[in-house]
N, C-alpha and C positions, 0 to 999 in steps of 0.2 A: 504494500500500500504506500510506504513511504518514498519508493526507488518511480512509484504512477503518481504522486505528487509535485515529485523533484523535475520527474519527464516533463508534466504540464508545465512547471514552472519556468524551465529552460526554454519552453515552447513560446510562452507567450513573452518570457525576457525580449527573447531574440528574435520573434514575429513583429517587435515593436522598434527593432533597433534601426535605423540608417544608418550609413555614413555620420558623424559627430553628435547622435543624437539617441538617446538613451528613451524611453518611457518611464516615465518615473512609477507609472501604476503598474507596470508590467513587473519592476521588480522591489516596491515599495514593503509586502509583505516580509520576503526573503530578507531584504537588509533589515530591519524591525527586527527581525526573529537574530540575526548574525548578531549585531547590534547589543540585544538585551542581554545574549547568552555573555558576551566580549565584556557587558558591563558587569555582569553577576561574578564572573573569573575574578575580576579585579576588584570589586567590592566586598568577596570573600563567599559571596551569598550562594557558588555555586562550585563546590571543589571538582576539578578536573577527576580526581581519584573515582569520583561518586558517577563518574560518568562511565556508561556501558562500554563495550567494544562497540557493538553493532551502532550507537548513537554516535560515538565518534567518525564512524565513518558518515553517518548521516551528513555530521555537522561539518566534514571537511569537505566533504562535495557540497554541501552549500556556499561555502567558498568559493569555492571552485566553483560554483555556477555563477556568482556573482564577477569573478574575474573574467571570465570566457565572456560573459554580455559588456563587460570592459572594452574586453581585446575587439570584440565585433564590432563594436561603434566605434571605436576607433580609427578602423580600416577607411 
């Protein structure tokens, strides 16, 4: 469910993106979600230790989807 989540959300990143131009609704939820987890690390509220395997891979391809709708607009 979370790898047909991650799919749509790459889908619609990168269906939104031109040339220097990003969607901000396209990938608004995605950074929100990057974002909160990045603040909770560093506010203490969220030990890396307490986190899964399988969630860490979640959370590093959300990254990585975030960087890849980077590299696309970019072009």
């Amino acid at each position: 469910m979370k790898k047909l989540m991650l799919g749509a959300i790459l889908l619609a990143a990168l269906s939104g993106c031109c040339k220097g131009h990003i969607s901000a609704d396209a990938i608004d939820g995605l950074v929100r979600k990057v974002s909160d987890r990045h603040d909770a690390m560093l506010n203490g509220t969220l030990d890396p230790k307490s986190v899964s395997p399988e969630d860490k891979a979640t959370y590093l391809r959300s990254t990585e989807l975030l960087r890849q709708a980077l590299r696309e607009a970019q072009k």
